[in-house]
C-alpha positions as CSV (number, residue, x, y, z in Angstrom):
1,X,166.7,-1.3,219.5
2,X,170.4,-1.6,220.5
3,X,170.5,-6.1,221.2
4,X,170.3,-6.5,225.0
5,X,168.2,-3.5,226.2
6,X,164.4,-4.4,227.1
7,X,161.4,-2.3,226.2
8,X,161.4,-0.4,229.2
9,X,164.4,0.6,228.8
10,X,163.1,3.1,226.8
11,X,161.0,6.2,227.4
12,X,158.9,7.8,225.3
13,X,156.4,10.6,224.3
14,X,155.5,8.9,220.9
15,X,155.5,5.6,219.1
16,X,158.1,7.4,216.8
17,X,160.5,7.8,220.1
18,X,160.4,4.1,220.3
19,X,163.4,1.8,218.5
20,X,162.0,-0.9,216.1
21,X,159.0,1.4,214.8
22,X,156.6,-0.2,213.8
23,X,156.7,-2.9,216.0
24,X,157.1,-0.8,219.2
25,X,154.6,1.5,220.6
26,X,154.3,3.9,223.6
27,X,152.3,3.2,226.5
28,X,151.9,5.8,229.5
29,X,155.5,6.7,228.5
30,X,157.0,3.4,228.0
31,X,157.4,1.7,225.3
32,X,156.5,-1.4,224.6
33,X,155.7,-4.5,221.9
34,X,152.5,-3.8,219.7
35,X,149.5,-6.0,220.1
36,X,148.5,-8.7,217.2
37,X,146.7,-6.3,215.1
38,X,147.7,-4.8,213.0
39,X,149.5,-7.4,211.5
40,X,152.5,-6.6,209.4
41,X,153.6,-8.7,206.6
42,X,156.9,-10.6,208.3
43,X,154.6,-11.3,211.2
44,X,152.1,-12.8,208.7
45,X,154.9,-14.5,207.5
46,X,156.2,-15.5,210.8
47,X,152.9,-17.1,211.5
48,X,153.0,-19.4,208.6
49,X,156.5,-20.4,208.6
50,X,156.8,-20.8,212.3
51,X,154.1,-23.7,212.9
52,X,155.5,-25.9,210.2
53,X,159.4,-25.5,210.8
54,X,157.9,-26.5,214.7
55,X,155.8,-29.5,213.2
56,X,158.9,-30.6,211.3
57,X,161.0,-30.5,214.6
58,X,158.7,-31.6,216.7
59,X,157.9,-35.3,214.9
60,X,161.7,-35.1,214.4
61,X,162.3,-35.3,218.6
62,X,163.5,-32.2,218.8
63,X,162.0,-29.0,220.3
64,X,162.9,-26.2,218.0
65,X,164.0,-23.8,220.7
66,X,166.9,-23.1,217.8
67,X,164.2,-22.1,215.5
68,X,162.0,-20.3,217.2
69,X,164.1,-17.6,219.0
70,X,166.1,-16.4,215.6
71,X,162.3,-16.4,214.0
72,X,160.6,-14.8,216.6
73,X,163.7,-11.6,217.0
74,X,163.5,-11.4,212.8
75,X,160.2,-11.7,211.9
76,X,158.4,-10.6,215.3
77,X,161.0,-8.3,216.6
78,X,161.4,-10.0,219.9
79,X,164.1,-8.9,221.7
80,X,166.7,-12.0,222.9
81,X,165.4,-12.3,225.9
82,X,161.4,-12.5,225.0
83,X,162.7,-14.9,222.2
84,X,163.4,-17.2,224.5
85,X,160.8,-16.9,226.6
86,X,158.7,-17.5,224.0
87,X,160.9,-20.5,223.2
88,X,160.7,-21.6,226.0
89,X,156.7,-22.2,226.4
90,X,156.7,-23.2,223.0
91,X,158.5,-26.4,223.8
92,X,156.5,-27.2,226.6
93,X,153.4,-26.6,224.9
94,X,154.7,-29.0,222.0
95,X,156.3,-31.7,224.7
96,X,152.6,-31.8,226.6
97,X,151.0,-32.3,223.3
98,X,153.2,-34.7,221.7
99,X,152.9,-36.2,225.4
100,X,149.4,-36.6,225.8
101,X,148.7,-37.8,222.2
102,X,151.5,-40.6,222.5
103,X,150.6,-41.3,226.0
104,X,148.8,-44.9,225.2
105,X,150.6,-45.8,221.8
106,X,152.3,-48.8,222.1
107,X,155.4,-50.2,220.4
108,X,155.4,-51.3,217.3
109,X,158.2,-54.5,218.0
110,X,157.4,-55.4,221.9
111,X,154.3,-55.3,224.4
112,X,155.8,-51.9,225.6
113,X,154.7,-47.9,225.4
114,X,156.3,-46.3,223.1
115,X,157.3,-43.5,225.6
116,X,160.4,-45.3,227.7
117,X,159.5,-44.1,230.7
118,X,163.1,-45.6,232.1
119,X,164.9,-43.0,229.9
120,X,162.4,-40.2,231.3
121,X,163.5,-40.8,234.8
122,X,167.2,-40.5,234.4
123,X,167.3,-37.0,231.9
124,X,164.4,-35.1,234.2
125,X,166.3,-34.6,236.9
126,X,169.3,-33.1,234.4
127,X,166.8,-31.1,232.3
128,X,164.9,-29.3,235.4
129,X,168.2,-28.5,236.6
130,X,169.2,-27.3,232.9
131,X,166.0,-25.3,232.8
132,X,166.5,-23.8,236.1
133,X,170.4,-23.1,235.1
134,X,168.9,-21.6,231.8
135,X,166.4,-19.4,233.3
136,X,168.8,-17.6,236.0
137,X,171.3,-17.3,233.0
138,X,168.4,-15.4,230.9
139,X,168.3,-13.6,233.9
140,X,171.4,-12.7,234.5
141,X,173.3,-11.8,231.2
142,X,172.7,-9.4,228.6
143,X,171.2,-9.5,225.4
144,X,174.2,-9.0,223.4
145,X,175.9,-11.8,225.5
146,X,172.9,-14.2,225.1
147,X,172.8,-13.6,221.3
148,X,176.5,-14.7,220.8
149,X,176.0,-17.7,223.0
150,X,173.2,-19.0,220.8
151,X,174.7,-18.1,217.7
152,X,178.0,-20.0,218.7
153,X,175.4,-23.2,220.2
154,X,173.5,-23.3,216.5
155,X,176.8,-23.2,214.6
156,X,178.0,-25.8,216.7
157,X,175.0,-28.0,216.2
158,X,174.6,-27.6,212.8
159,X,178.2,-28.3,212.1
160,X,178.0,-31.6,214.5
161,X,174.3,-32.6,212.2
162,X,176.6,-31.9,209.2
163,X,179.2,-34.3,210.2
164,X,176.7,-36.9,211.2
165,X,174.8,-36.4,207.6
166,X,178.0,-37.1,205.5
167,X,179.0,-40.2,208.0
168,X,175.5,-41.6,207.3
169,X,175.5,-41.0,203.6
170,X,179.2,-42.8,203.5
171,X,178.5,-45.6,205.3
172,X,175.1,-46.4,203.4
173,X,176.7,-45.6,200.0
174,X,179.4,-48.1,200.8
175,X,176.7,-50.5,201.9
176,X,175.3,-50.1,198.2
C-alpha cells in the first residue's frame, strides 16, 4: 500500500485487488485489515517480541510509543496512522497498569509514595495538551509525512541516548 493512503482508499472486487496481500482483505468492496486468524508468521512473531520490548520499556519509565508503531507497520502491516493509534492505547493501557499496581508502594528512602504526585501535576497539563496536539496532527497530515517525522524523532532520540551512554560510561570509568 502506497505509505499514507488508508484502507478505504482502496476499492476492490477481491482480496487480490487489495495492496499488502495477505494482510488485506475485501469487504463489501472495500478493503480492509484481516482479522486475527489466520495468523501469519511475522504476526506470530510480532506477538512475542512486542510484549517484552513493551515490558522492557515500560519498567524502564518509558512508554514504547517508539517501538510499537515501527513493529506494528513491519510485522502487522499497520498503516502509519493505525500504528499510532495502536501506540497510542498501548501506552495508556501500560501507564493505568503500571499506575494501579504502584498506586500504594511506598518509597524506599522517606515516608512518601513512590508516585510524586507533585511532578504529576505540573507535566498533565502539558501532556493532555501534547496528546490533543498529537491527535489533530494524526489527523491532519499524511502518512508519508507522519512516517518521516517519526523516523527523524527516533534518530534524534537514539542519537541523544547514545550521547548520554558514552557520558555515563566516561564519567564512571574515570571514577574507577
Amino acid at each position: 500500500m502506497p505509505v499514507g493512503l488508508a484502507d478505504e482508499d482502496f476499492t476492490c472486487d477481491e482480496n487480490e485487488d487489495c495492496p499488502t496481500s495477505p494482510f488485506k482483505i475485501c469487504v463489501e468492496g472495500v478493503c480492509k485489515h484481516k482479522s486475527i486468524f489466520p495468523m501469519y508468521p511475522s504476526e506470530f512473531f510480532g506477538i512475542l517480541v512486542l510484549p517484552a520490548l513493551l515490558a522492557l520499556a515500560n519498567v524502564g519509565g518509558i512508554g514504547g510509543g517508539g517501538l510499537i508503531i515501527p513493529i506494528t507497520m513491519a510485522l502487522f502491516s499497520f498503516t502509519t496512522k493505525q500504528a499510532i493509534a495502536i501506540s497510542g492505547f498501548t501506552i495508556l493501557t501500560g501507564s493505568v497498569t503500571r499506575f494501579l499496581l504502584q498506586l500504594n508502594e511506598k518509597h524506599p528512602e522517606k515516608n512518601a509514595t513512590v508516585i510524586d504526585y507533585g511532578i504529576v501535576i505540573v507535566m498533565m497539563p502539558m501532556v493532555l495538551v501534547g496528546s490533543f496536539v498529537g491527535v489533530l496532527v494524526n489527523v491532519m497530515l499524511p502518512g508519508v509525512v507522519l512516517s518521516l517525522i517519526l523516523f527523524i524523532l527516533l534518530v534524534f532520540l537514539a542519537w541523544k541516548s547514545l550521547h548520554k551512554a558514552f557520558e555515563i560510561y566516561h564519567k564512571e570509568s574515570q571514577q574507577l
